[in-house]
C-alpha positions as CSV (number, residue, x, y, z in Angstrom):
1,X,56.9,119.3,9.3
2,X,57.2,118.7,12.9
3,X,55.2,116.1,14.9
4,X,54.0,116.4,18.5
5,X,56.1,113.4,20.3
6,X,54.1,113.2,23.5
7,X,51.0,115.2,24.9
8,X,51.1,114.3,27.9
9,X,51.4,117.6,29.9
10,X,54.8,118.3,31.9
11,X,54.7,121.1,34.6
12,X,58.6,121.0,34.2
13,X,60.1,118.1,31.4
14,X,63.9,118.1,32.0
15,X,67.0,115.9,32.3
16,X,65.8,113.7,28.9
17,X,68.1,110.1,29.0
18,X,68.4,108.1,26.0
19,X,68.1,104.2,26.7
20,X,69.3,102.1,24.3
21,X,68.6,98.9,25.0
22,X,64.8,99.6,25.3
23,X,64.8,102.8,22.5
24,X,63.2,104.9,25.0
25,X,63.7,108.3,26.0
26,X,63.1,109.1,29.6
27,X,62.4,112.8,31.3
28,X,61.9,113.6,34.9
29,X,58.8,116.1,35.6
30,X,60.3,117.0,39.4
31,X,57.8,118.8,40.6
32,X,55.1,116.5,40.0
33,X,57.6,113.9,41.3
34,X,57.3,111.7,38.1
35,X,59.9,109.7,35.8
36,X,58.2,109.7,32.3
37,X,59.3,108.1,29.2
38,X,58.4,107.1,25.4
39,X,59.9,104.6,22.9
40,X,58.0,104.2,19.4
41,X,55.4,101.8,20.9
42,X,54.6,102.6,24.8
43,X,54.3,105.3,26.9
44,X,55.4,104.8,30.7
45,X,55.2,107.0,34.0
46,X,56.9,106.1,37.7
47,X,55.6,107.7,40.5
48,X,58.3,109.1,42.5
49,X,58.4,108.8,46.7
50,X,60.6,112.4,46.7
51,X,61.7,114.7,43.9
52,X,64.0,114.0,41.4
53,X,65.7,116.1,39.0
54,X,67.7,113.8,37.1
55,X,68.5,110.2,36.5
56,X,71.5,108.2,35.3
57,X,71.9,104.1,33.8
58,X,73.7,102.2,35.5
């Protein structure tokens, strides 16, 4: 059975990064300029200054 992992609502949900240091996985919603991510206990969202499309760890 599948499960529902966020219902937040994504006009566009793309680029998804994996970080494993924090178990989160991170997507960009670029045309509501925001950097969104999940792990297994939180749920965080960065407002973005400009549009973004992707994302990388340095």
């Amino acid at each position: 059975m599948s499960k529902l992992f966020d219902a937040r609502i994504n006009y566009v949900g793309e680029s998804p990064l994996w970080h494993p240091l924090t178990q989160t996985l991170y997507w960009v919603d670029f045309p509501n300029k925001l950097i969104r991510g999940k792990s297994a206990t939180q749920t965080v969202e960065y407002q973005l200054a400009e549009m973004a499309t992707a994302m990388r760890l340095d």
